[in-house]
C-alpha positions as CSV (number, residue, x, y, z in Angstrom):
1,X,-39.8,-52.2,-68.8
2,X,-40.9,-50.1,-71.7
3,X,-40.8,-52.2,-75.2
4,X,-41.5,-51.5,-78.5
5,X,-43.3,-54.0,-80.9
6,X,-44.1,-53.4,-84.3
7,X,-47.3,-55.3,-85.5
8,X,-47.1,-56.0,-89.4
9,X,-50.3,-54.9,-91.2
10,X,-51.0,-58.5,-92.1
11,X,-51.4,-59.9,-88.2
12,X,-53.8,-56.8,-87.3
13,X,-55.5,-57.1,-90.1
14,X,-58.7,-54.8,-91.2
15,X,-59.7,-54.7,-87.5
16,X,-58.9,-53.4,-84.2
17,X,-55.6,-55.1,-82.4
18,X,-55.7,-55.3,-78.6
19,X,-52.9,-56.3,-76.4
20,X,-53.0,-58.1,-73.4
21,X,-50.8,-59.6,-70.9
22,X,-50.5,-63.4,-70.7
23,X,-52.3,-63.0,-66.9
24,X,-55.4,-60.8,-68.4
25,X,-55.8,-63.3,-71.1
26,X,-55.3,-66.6,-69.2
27,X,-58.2,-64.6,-67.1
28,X,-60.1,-63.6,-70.1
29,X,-60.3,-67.5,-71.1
30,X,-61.2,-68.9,-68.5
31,X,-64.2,-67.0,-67.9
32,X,-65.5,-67.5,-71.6
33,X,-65.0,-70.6,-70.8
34,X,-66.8,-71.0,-67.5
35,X,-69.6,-69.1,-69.9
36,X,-69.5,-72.1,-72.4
37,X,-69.6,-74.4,-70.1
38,X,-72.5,-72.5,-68.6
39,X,-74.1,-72.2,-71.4
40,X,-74.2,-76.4,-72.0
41,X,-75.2,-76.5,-68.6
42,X,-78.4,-74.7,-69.6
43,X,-79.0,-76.5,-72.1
44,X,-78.9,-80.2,-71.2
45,X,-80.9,-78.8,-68.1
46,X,-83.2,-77.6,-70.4
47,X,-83.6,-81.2,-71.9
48,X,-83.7,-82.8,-68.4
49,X,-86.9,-80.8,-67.7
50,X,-88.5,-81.0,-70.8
51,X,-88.3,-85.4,-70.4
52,X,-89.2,-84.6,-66.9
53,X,-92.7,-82.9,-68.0
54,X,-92.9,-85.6,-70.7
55,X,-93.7,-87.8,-67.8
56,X,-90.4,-89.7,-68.5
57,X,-88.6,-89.6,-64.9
58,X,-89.2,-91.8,-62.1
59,X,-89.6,-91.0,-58.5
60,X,-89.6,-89.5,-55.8
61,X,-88.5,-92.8,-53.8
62,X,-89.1,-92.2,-50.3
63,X,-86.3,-95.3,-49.3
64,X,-83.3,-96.8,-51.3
65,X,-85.1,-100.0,-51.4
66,X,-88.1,-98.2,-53.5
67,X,-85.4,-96.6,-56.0
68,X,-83.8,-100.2,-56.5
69,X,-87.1,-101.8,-57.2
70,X,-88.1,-99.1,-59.6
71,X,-84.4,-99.6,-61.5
72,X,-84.4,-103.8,-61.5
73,X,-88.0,-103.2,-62.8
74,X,-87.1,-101.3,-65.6
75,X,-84.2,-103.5,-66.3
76,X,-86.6,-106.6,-66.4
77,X,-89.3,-104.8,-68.7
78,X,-86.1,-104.1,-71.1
79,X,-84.5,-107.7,-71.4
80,X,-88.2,-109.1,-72.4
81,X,-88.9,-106.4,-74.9
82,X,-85.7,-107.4,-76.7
């Protein structure tokens, strides 16, 4: 199935056009945006660690029972500061 399509001047532009099918580019989007999302991964991983290192996490809990203590004490320390 061998078509011809004229591009007008005005949708190419100054650049260089490139054609793709609908499958390659459906492709090609989808792994920018795996990279973006990536990316934001990074990034707020990048914040966890640095709060981490700022001594602002809590833990390791060696039992559930430990965690919940450590999260209805915080909860408790919050509703008197208020």
């Amino acid at each position: 199935m061998n078509q011809i399509a004229t591009i007008p001047k005005s949708v190419a532009g100054q650049g260089e056009l490139v054609v793709l099918s609908r499958k390659e580019y459906d492709a090609l989007v989808r792994s920018n945006r795996k990279a973006v999302e990536k990316e934001a991964l990074d990034r707020e991983l990048g914040k966890s660690l640095a709060e981490y290192r700022a001594g602002k996490g809590y833990g390791p809990f060696d039992t559930v029972e430990e965690l919940m203590r450590s999260l209805n004490g915080r909860k408790k320390q919050k509703r008197h500061a208020s």
